[in-house]
N, C-alpha and C positions, 0 to 999 in steps of 0.2 A: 676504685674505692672498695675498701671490704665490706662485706653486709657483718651482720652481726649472726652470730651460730644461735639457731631456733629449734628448740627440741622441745620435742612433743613426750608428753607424759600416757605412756601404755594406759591401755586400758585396765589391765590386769595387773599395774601396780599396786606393790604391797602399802598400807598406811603403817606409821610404826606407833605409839601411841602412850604419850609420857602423862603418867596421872595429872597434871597441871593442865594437860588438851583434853581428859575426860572430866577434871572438874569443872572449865571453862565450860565445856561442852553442856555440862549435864546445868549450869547455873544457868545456860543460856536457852537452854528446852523450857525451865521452870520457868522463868519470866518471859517465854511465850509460849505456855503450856495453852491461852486461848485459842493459838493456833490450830492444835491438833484437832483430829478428827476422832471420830468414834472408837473407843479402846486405846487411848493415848496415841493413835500413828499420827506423826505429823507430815505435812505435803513437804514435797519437794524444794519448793520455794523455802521453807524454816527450815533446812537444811544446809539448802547455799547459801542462806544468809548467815546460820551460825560458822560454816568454812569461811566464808567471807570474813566476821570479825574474829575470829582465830588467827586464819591467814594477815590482817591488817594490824596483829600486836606486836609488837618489836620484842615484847620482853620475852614472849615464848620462843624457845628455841626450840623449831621443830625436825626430828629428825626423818629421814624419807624423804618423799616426793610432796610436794606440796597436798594436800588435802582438799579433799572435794565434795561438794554435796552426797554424793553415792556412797564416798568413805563415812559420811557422818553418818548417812541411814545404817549401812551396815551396823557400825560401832554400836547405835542405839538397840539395834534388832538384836546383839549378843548382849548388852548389859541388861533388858527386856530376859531376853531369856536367859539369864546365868539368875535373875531377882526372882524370877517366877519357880524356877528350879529351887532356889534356897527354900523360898513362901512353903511347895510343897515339901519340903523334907521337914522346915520349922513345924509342921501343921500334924506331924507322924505323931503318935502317942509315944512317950517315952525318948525321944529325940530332943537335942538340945541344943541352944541356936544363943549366940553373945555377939551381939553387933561389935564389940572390943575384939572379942577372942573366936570369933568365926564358930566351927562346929564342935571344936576340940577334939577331932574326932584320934581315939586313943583303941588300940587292939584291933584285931583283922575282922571281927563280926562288925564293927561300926563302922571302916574304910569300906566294909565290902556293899550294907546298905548304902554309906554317901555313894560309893561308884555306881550302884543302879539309878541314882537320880542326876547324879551328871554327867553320864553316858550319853553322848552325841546319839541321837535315834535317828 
């Protein structure tokens, strides 16, 4: 009799990550935001549990490897810092920040300031 073909998911699989999995995601952090600990990081646990109801909705169609707690931490740890990144740039004198329209940023003096603040360090 045939077994059935079992494949194991790398470790080092990439997640791919369609705005419908980051607004799932981010609506399921906010309705257990009690979880988290000190400076918004949540445990492990609130992490496999949002992969968990991710993973269990039929309607997302996810692309990649399935999704895992350690995917979700990262995703949070870059949207964390891509929000703190904007915070400081919004917070510069003379800077200007449109939750609609982003930074607007226009001419090479204003691309060149946003690139020092979202320059990977």
């Amino acid at each position: 009799m045939a077994q059935p073909e079992i494949t194991l998911q790398a470790d080092n699989a990439k997640a791919h990550w369609q705005d419908i999995e980051v607004d799932v995601l981010l609506h399921y952090l906010i309705e257990n935001r009690a979880a988290d600990g000190d400076g918004g990081n949540f445990t492990m646990s609130t992490f496999n549990a949002a992969a968990a109801a991710i993973n269990a909705d039929t309607v997302i169609q996810t692309i990649g490897p399935q999704k895992m707690g350690k995917m979700f931490k990262t995703k949070w740890t870059s949207l964390k810092k891509i929000f703190n990144q904007i915070e400081i740039y919004r917070n510069i004198s003379g800077s200007h920040w449109d939750n609609e329209r982003g930074a607007g940023i226009e001419g090479t003096a204003a691309a060149s300031v946003w690139d020092t603040y979202v320059d990977p360090k």
